[in-house]
VOVEX-984498 format. One line per field, with one value per residue (C-alpha): residue in three letters; y, z, x; residue number from 1. Coordinates in steps of 0.05 Angstrom, whole numbers, plus 5000, padded with zeros to 4 digits. Layout:
BEGIN
aa <- (ala;...)
Y <- (Y;...)
Z <- (Z;...)
X <- (X;...)
i <- (NUM;...)
This chain:
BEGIN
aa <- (unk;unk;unk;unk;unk;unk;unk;unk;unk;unk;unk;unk;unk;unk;unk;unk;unk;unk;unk;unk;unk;unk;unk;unk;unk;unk;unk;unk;unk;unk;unk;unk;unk;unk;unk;unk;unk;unk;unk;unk;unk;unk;unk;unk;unk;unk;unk;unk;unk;unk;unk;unk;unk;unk;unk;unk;unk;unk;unk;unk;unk;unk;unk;unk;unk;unk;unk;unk;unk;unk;unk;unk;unk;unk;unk;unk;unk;unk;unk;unk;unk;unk;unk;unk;unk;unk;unk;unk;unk;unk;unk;unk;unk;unk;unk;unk;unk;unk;unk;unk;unk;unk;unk;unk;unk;unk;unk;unk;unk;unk;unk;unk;unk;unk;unk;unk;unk;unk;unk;unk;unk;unk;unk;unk;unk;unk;unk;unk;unk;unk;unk;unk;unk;unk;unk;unk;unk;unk;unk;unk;unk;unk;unk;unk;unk;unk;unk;unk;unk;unk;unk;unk;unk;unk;unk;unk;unk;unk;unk;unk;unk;unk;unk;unk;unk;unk;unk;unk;unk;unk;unk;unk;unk;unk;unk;unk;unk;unk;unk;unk;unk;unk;unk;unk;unk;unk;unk;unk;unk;unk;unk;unk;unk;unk;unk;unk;unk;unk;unk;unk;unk;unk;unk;unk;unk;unk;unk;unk;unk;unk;unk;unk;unk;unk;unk;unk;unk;unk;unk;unk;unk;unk;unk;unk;unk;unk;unk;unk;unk;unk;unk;unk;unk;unk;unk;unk;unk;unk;unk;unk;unk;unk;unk;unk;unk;unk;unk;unk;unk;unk;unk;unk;unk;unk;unk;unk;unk;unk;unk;unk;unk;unk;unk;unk;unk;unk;unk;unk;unk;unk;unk;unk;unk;unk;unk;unk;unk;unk;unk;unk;unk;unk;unk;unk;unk;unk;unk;unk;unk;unk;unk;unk;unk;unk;unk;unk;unk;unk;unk;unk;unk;unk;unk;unk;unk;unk;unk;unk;unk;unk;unk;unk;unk;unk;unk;unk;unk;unk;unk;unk;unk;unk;unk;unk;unk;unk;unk;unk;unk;unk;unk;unk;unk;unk;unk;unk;unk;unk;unk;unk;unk;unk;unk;unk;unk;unk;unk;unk;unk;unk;unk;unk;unk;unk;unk;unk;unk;unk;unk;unk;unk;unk;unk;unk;unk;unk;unk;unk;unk;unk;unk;unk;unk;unk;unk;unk;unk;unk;unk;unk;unk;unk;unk;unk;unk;unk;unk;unk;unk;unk;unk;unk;unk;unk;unk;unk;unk;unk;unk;unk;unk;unk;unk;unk;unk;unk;unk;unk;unk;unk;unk;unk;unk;unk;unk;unk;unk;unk;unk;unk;unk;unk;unk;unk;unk;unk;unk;unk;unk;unk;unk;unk;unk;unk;unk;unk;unk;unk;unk;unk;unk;unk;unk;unk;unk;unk;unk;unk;unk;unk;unk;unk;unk;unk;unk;unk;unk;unk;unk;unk;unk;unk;unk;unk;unk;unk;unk;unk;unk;unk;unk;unk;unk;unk;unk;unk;unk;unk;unk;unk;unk;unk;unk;unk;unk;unk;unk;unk;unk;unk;unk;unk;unk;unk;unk;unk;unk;unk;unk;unk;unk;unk;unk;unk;unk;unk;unk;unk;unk;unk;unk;unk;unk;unk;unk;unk;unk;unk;unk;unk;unk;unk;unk;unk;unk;unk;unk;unk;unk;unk;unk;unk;unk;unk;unk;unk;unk;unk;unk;unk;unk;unk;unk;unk;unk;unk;unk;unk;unk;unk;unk;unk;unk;unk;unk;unk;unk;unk;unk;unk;unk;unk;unk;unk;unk;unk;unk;unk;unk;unk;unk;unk;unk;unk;unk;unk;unk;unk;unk;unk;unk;unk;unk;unk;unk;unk;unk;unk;unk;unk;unk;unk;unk;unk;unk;unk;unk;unk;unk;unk;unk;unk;unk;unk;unk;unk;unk;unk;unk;unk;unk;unk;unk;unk;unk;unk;unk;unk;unk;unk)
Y <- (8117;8069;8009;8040;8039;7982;7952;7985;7957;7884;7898;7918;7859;7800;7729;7689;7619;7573;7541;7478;7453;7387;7331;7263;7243;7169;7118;7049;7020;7057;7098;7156;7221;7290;7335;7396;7438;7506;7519;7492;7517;7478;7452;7407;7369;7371;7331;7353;7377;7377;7395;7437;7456;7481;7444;7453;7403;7410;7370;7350;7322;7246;7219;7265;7271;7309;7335;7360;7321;7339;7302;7299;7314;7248;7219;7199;7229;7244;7202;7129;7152;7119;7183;7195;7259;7265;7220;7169;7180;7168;7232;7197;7229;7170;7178;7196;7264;7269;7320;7367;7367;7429;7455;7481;7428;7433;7375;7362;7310;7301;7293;7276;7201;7243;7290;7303;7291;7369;7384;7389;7398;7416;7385;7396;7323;7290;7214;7207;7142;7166;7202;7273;7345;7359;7422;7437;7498;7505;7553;7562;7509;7511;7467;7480;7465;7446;7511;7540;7573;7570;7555;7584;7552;7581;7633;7680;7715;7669;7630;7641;7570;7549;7468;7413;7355;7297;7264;7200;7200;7271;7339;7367;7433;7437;7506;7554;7605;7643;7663;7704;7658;7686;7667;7593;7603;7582;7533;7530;7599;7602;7541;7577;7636;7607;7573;7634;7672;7615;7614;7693;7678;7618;7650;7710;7658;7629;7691;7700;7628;7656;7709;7666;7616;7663;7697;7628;7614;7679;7669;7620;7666;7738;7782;7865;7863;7801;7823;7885;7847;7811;7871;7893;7837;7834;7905;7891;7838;7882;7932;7894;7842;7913;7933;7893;7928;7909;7885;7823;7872;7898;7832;7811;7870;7851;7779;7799;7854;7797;7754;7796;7810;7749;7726;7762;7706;7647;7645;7636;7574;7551;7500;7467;7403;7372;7291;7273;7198;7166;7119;7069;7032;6963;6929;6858;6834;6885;6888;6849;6789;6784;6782;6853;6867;6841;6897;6956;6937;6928;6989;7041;7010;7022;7090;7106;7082;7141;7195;7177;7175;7254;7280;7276;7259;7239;7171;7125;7074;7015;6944;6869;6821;6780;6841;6851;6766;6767;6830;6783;6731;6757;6826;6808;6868;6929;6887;6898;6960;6969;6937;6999;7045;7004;7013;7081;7098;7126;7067;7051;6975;6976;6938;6875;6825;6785;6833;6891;6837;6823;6829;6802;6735;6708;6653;6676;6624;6659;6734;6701;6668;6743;6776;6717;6706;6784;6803;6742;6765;6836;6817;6764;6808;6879;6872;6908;6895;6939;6980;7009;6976;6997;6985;7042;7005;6946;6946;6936;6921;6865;6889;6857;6880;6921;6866;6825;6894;6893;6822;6828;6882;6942;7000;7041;7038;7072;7067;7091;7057;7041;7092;7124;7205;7219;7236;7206;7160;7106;7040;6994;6917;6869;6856;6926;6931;6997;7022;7095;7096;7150;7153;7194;7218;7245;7294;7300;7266;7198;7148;7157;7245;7294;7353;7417;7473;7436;7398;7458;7478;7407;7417;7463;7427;7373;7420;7447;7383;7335;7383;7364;7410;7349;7330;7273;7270;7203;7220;7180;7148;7094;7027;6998;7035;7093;7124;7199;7238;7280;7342;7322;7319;7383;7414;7385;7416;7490;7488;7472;7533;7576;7620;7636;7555;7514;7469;7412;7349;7282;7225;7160;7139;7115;7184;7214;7168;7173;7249;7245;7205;7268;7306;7310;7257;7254;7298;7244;7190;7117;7075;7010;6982;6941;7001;6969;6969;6979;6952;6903;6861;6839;6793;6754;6750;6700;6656;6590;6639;6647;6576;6556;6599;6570;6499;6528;6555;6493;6438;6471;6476;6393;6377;6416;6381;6313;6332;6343;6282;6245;6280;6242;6185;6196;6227;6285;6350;6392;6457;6490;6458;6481;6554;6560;6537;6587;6642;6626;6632;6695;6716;6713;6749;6807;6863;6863;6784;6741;6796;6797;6871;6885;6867;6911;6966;6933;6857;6893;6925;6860;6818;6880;6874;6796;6798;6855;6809;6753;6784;6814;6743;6770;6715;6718)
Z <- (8974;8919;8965;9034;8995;8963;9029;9058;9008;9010;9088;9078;9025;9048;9057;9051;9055;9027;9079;9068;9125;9109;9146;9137;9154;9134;9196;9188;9127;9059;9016;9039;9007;8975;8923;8918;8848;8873;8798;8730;8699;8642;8645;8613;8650;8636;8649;8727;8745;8814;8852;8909;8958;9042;9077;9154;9183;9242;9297;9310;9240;9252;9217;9185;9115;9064;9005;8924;8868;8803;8745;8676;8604;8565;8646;8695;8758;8812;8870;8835;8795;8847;8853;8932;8969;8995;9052;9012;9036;8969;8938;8945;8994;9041;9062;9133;9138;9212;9206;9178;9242;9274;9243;9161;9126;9052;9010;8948;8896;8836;8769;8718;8706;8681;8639;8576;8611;8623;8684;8674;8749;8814;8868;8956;8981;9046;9033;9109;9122;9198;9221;9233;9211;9183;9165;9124;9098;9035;9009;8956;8910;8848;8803;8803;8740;8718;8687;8751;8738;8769;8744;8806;8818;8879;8912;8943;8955;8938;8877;8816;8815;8868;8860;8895;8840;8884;8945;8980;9052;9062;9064;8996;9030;9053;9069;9030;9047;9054;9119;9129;9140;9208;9236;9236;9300;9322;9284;9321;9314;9232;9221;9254;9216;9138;9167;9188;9113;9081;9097;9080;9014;9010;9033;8978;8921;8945;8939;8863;8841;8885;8836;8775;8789;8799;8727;8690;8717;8699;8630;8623;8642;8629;8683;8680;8760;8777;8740;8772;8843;8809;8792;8862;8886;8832;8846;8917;8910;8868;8914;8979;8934;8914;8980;9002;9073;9084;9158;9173;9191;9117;9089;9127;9106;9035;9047;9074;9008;8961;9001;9007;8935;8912;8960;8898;8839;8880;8833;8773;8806;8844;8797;8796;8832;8844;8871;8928;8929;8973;8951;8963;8913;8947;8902;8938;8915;8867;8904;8956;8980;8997;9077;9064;9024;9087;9132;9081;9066;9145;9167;9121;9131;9200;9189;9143;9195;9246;9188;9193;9266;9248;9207;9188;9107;9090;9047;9016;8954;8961;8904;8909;8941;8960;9007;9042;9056;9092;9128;9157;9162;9202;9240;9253;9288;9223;9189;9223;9227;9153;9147;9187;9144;9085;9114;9129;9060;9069;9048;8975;8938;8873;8818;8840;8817;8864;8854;8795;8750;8689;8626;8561;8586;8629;8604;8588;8653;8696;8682;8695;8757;8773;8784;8810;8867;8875;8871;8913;8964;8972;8967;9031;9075;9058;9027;8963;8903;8865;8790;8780;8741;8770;8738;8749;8741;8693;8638;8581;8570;8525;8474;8514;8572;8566;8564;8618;8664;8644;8658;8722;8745;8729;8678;8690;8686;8721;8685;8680;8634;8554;8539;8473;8516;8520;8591;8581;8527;8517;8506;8469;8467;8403;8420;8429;8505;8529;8588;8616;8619;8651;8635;8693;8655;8601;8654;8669;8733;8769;8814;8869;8862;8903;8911;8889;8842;8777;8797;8789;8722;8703;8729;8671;8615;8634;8626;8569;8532;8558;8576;8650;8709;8759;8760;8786;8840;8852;8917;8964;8971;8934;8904;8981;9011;9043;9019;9040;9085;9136;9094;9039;9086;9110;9042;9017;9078;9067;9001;9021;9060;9017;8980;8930;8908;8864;8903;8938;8958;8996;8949;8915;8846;8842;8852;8797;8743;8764;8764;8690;8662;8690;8626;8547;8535;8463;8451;8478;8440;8422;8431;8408;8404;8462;8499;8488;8500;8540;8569;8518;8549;8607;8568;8547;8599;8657;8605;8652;8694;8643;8625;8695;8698;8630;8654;8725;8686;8636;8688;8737;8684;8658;8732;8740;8682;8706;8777;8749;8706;8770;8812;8766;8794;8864;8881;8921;8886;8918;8913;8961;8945;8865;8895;8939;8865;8822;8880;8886;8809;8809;8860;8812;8761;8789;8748;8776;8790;8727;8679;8707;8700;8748;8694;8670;8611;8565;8571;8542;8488;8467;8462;8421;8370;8370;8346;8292;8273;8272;8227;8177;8175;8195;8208;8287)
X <- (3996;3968;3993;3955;3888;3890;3907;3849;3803;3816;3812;3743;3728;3686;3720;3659;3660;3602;3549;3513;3468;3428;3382;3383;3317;3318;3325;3351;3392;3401;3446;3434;3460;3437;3478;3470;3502;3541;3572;3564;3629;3654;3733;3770;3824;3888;3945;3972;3903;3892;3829;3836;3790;3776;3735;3701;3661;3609;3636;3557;3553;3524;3592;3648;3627;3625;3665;3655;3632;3642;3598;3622;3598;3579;3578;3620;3637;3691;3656;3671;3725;3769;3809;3844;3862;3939;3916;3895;3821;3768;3743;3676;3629;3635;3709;3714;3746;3769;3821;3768;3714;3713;3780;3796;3829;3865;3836;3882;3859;3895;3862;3906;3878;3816;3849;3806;3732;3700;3655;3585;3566;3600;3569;3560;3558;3540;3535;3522;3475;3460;3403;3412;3430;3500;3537;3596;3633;3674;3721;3776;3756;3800;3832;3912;3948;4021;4032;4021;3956;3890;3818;3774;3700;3689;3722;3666;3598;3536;3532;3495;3475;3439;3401;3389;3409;3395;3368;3355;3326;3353;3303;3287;3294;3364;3406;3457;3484;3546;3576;3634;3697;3728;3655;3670;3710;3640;3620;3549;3533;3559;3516;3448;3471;3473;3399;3377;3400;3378;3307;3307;3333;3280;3217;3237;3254;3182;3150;3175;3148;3082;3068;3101;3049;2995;3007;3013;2946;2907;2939;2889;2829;2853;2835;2853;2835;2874;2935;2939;2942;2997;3032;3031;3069;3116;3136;3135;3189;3232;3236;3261;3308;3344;3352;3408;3408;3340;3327;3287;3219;3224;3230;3168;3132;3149;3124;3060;3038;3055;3019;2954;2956;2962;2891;2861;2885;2844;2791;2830;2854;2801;2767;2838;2853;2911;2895;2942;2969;3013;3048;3111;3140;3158;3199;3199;3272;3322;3388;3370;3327;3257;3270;3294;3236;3188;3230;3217;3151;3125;3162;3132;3069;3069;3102;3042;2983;3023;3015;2941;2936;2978;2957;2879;2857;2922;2914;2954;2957;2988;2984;3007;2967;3032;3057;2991;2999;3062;3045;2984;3029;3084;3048;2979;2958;2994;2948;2884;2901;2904;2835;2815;2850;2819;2743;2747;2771;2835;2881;2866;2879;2901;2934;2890;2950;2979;3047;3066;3103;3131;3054;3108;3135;3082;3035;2962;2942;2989;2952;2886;2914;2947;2882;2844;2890;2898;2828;2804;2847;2829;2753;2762;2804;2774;2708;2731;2776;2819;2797;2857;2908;2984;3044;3082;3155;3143;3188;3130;3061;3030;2972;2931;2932;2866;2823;2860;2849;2773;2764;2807;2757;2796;2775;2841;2912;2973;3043;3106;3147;3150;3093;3073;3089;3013;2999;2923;2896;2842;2885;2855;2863;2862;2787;2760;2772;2781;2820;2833;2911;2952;3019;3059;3123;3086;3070;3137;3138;3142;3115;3166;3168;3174;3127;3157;3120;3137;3073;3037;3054;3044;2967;2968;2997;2946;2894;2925;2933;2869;2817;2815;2826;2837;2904;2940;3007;3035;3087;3132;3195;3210;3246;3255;3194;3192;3124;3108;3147;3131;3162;3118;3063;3078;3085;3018;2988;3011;2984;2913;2923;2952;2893;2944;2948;2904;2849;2902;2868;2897;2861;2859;2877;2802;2778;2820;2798;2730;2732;2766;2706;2658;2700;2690;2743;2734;2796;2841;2877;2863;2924;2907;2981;3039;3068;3140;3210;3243;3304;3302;3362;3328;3290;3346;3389;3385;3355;3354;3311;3259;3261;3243;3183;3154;3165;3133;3068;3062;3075;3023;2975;2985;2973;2914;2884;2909;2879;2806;2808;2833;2764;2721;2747;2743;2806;2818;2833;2885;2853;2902;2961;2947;2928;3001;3034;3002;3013;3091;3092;3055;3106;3176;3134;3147;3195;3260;3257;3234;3264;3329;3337;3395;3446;3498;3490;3548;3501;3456;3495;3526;3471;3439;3494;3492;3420;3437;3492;3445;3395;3447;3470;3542;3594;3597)
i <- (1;2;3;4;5;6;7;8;9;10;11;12;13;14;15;16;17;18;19;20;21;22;23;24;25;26;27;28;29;30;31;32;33;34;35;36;37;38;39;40;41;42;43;44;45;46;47;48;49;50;51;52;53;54;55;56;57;58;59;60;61;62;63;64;65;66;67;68;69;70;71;72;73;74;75;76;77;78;79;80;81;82;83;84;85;86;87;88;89;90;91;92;93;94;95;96;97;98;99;100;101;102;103;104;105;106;107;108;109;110;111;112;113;114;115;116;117;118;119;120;121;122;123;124;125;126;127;128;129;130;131;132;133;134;135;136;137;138;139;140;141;142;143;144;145;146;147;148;149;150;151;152;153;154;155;156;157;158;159;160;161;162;163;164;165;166;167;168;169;170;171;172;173;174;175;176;177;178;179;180;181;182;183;184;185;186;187;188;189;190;191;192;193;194;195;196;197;198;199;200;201;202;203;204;205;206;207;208;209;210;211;212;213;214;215;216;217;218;219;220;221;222;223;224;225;226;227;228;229;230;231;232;233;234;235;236;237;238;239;240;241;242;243;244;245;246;247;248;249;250;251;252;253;254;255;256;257;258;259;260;261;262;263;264;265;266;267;268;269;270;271;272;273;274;275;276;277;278;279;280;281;282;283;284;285;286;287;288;289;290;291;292;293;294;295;296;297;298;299;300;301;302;303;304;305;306;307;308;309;310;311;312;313;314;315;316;317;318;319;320;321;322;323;324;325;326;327;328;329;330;331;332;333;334;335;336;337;338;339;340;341;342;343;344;345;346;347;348;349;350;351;352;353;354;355;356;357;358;359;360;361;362;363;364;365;366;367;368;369;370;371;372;373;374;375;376;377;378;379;380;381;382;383;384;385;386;387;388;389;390;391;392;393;394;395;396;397;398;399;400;401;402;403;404;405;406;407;408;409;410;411;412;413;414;415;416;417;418;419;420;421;422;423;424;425;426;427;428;429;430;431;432;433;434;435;436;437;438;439;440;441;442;443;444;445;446;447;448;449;450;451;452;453;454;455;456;457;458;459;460;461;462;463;464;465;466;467;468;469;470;471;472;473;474;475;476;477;478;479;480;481;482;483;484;485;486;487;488;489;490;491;492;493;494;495;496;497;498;499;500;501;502;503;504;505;506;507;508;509;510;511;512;513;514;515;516;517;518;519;520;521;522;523;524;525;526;527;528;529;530;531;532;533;534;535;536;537;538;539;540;541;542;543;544;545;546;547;548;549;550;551;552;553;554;555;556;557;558;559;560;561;562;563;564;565;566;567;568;569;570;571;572;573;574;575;576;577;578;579;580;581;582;583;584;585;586;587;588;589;590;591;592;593;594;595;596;597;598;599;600;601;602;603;604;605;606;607;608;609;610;611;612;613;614;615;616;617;618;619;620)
C-alpha cells in the first residue's frame, strides 16, 4: 500500500525544467554573450568529477549555443578552462551544440583537471554573436563523483538565485522561468510560456523595488501620510505573492493598488533629478586597429542621429576632436548632420582634446597643443567649444591637470579611473586652479552602465554625501561604441512617466555641473594632489613606444623653433604641415595606445618585483 502512494505522489510531482529566453540585440561584429547566475552553491572538485547536465535548444536560436558556466573562487572559470564534453565539443559557450536543437541531449564534462578549485557561480550562457532571440532549457545539472554520489545544483522548481551577471550586446532584461519538462514537445509554445511567467514574476519583483524605492525616499522627509500609502502597497504585494493560484486578473489588480498608492510618494521625490547622458566610449585602437575604430565610431553615430529622429529629447555626449575629423573626412553628410544635432542642443562636445589620452607621459607642449587643436576644431565646425573635461578611462591624472583644464577652457572634469573614492570634489592644481571633478565609481557606477534601480539609490547617497539633489547617469555601450540602446531608451522613458520615480531628465554633462554650482558646495572636498595609479605597468612596458613619442614631441618642438627663426629670414613657415605633426602626435596619446595597456597581468607583476628588487638593492 506504502508503494501505490508513493507512486501516486511522485506522479503528481512537477518535473520542471529551467527556461532561459534571451536577445542578442547587437548587429555586426563583437563578442557577444550574456550570463545569467541560476545557483551559487559552493563545491569543491574532486578528483573524477564530472559535470552533468540536460540541455534543449530552440531550433530558431540564431546559432546552436548555449551551455553552463561555472566561475571559481580566487577566479577562473569553466568556459576557458579548455575542458570538452564526450564529443569533444569545448565547454565554452561558443561550441556548436547540434545534437541538442530541438531534441534533450546529456552533456557530460569531466572535471578532474580542476579538482581542488570550488564554484563560486553557476552560470546560463549564450555566447551567440548573431542577431536574434534564443531559448534554451536545462535540467538535471549535477556533478557525478567517483564514489558514485551526486552533488545536485539544479534539479527543480525555480531557483533561489535568480541574476543577470553579465552582458554584452544582449537585453539587460532577459527571461526565467520554469516550465514543466513534458511541455518541450513544443518547443515554441514552452518558450512563449517561461516569457509569458517571466514577465509575471518581473512586473511583481518590480513592484517590490517600487515600494522599496518609495520608502528609502520618504526616509529622507518622514511623512505619517505617505507611509501609510506605502503600507498599502506593501500589503498589497504580500497578499497576491502568497497566493500561488492567483490568475493573471488578480495579479493585475494587485499591480494597479500598488501602483495607485504609490502616485502618493511623488512629492518626496520630486525635487530629485537624475541627468541623462548618452554616451559611447570610442576607444580608437585597443584590440584592434584604427580602421576598425572608424567602423564603430561612424555606425553608432549614425545609430544615435535615428534615436533623435525617435525618440524626442534624447541627447548624447560625445569627446575627441580626432573622431569628429575622420567622420568629416570619410561621411560628409553623418557629419552635417551632427552639426544639426550640435545647434539644436542635443548633441553635447566635451573633453575639448584632440582625443581622451594618456595626462602622465605627455610633454607639457603636447597638452597645450591637445586643447588647442581640440578646442580650435570644435569652435570652426560648431560654433562652440567644450567645458567639460572627460577622461572617463585614462589610467591617471597629472597634478596639473586643473590648470591645463582651466586654461583649455574647461572648469569641470569627468573621470573614472585612479580617483581619491569621493564622488565630487574641488581638485586643485599646484598653482591654485580649481576644477569641479566628478568621479563616477565613487558613485558606484561607470561610464559605459546600464540603467537599472541601483541608479536610484545612488541619487540618494549623492544627496546624502554632497548636498545635491541633481544627480548624474553616464549610459551606453561601450569600449568599441555602441552608445545607448534602445532598451535603455525605453527604460529612461518609463521613468519620466512613472509618478512613483524621481524627476528623470535626458541632459548634458554641461547642465549637471552647472546645476551643482547653484548648491552650497562648501561641504565638499579639496583635492589638491595627482589622482594616480593605476595600472602602473603600462608605463613601462613597450618602452621603444614611449621613446618614440618623446623624440616625436621634442623634435617637433626644435623644428618649430628653427621654423620661426627661419621666417625672419624670409622663409616660408609651414603652418599646416607643423599643425598635421602635432595632431598625429596628439593622436597616439590616447590611453590604450601610447601606454601600452593591453599587456598581460604577470608583465606587470614582474616588472613590479624588478623595481622592488631594484630599490632593496637585491642581487637580480
Amino acid at each position: 500500500m506504502l508503494s501505490v502512494l508513493l507512486a501516486a505522489v511522485l506522479a503528481q510531482a512537477p518535473d520542471d525544467v529551467l527556461g532561459f529566453v534571451s536577445e542578442n540585440l547587437a548587429k555586426g561584429n563583437g563578442n557577444f554573450h550574456t550570463y545569467y547566475r541560476f545557483s551559487d552553491q559552493k563545491l569543491t572538485l574532486q578528483p573524477g568529477d564530472v559535470l552533468v547536465y540536460d540541455i534543449l535548444l530552440d531550433p530558431k536560436n540564431p546559432s546552436a549555443k548555449g551551455g553552463i558556466d561555472i566561475e571559481f573562487q580566487g577566479g577562473g572559470d569553466l568556459r576557458d578552462s579548455g575542458a570538452l564534453d564526450q564529443s569533444g565539443r569545448r565547454a565554452h559557450g561558443d561550441a556548436i551544440l547540434t545534437d541538442a536543437v530541438g531534441r534533450w541531449m546529456t552533456r557530460r564534462i569531466p572535471l578532474d583537471f580542476l579538482k581542488g578549485k570550488t564554484s563560486e557561480k553557476w552560470n546560463l550562457v549564450f555566447e551567440g554573436d548573431e542577431n536574434g532571440r534564443y531559448a534554451q532549457f536545462v535540467d538535471n545539472v549535477r556533478v557525478e563523483r567517483a564514489d558514485g554520489k551526486t552533488a545536485w545544483i539544479y534539479q527543480n522548481g525555480l531557483p533561489a538565485v535568480r541574476s543577470l551577471e553579465g552582458t554584452n550586446g544582449y537585453t539587460r532584461n532577459p527571461w526565467v522561468a520554469v516550465v514543466d519538462r513534458g511541455r518541450t514537445a513544443n518547443v515554441e509554445a514552452a518558450r512563449a510560456e517561461v516569457v509569458q511567467t517571466a514577465e509575471r514574476v518581473r512586473s511583481l519583483e518590480q513592484a517590490r523595488r517600487d515600494v522599496a524605492l518609495a520608502r528609502e525616499f520618504v526616509k529622507e522627509s518622514p511623512n505619517p501620510h505617505l507611509q501609510a500609502h506605502i503600507l498599502e502597497a506593501t500589503v498589497a504585494l504580500d497578499n497576491i505573492e502568497r497566493n500561488a493560484q492567483a490568475t493573471p486578473q488578480e495579479v493585475a489588480a494587485a499591480l494597479h493598488t500598488v501602483q495607485t498608492a504609490l502616485k502618493h510618494t511623488h512629492p518626496a521625490m520630486e525635487s530629485y533629478t537624475g541627468h541623462l547622458v548618452g554616451h559611447a566610449h570610442i576607444d580608437l585602437m585597443w584590440l584592434w586597429e584604427w580602421q576598425e575604430g572608424i567602423v564603430a565610431s561612424r555606425d553608432t553615430f549614425v545609430q544615435v542621429d535615428k534615436f533623435m529622429d525617435e525618440f524626442p529629447g534624447f541627447t548624447f555626449s560625445q569627446s575627441s576632436s580626432a573622431i569628429y575629423k575622420t567622420i568629416e573626412e570619410n561621411y560628409p553628410d553623418l557629419f552635417k548632420a551632427i552639426q544639426r544635432r550640435v545647434k539644436q542642443g542635443r548633441w553635447e562636445l566635451v573633453g575639448g582634446r584632440v582625443d581622451e589620452g594618456d595626462t602622465n607621459m605627455i610633454s607639457p607642449e603636447s597638452h597645450a597643443r591637445h586643447f588647442l587643436y581640440g578646442q580650435r576644431y570644435f569652435r570652426s565646425r560648431f560654433g562652440k567649444t567644450a567645458t567639460v573635461g572627460w577622461e572617463p578611462d585614462t589610467f591617471g591624472h597629472t597634478a596639473q591637470m586643473p590648470q591645463i583644464l582651466k586654461l583649455g577652457g574647461c572648469d569641470s572634469y569627468y573621470f573614472c579611473r585612479a580617483g581619491k573614492g569621493k564622488p565630487l570634489f574641488w581638485w586643485q592644481g599646484l598653482d591654485g586652479s580649481k576644477v569641479l571633478a566628478f568621479e563616477e565609481p565613487a558613485t558606484n557606477s561607470w561610464y559605459n552602465a546600464d540603467l537599472s534601480y541601483a541608479n536610484f539609490q545612488e541619487m540618494l547617497d549623492f544627496k546624502r554625501n554632497n548636498g545635491s539633489k541633481d544627480m548624474l547617469w553616464v549610459y551606453g555601450v561601450g569600449n568599441h561604441g555602441g552608445g545607448p540602446t534602445r532598451e535603455d531608451i525605453k527604460e529612461a522613458l518609463g521613468w519620466m512617466k512613472d509618478p512613483s520615480k524621481p524627476k528623470v531628465r535626458f541632459s548634458t554633462a554641461t547642465e549637471f555641473f552647472d546645476k551643482l554650482r547653484t548648491y552650497d558646495l562648501s561641504r565638499i572636498p579639496v583635492v589638491a594632489d595627482e589622482l594616480n595609479p593605476i595600472f602602473e605597468g603600462c608605463y613601462t612596458t613597450h618602452a621603444e613606444v614611449k621613446q618614440l613619442n618623446r623624440y616625436a614631441e621634442y623634435t617637433t618642438s626644435s623644428a618649430e623653433a628653427v621654423a620661426t627663426v627661419a621666417s625672419m629670414f624670409g622663409f616660408a613657415y609651414p603652418k599646416e604641415a607643423f599643425q598635421r605633426a602635432w595632431e598625429d602626435i596628439a593622436f597616439h596619446h590616447h590611453h590604450d595606445t601610447l601606454p601600452g595597456s593591453f599587456i598581460h597581468p604577470a608583465s606587470v607583476k614582474t616588472k613590479v618585483q624588478l623595481r622592488r628588487a631594484i630599490a632593496e638593492n637585491q642581487d637580480i
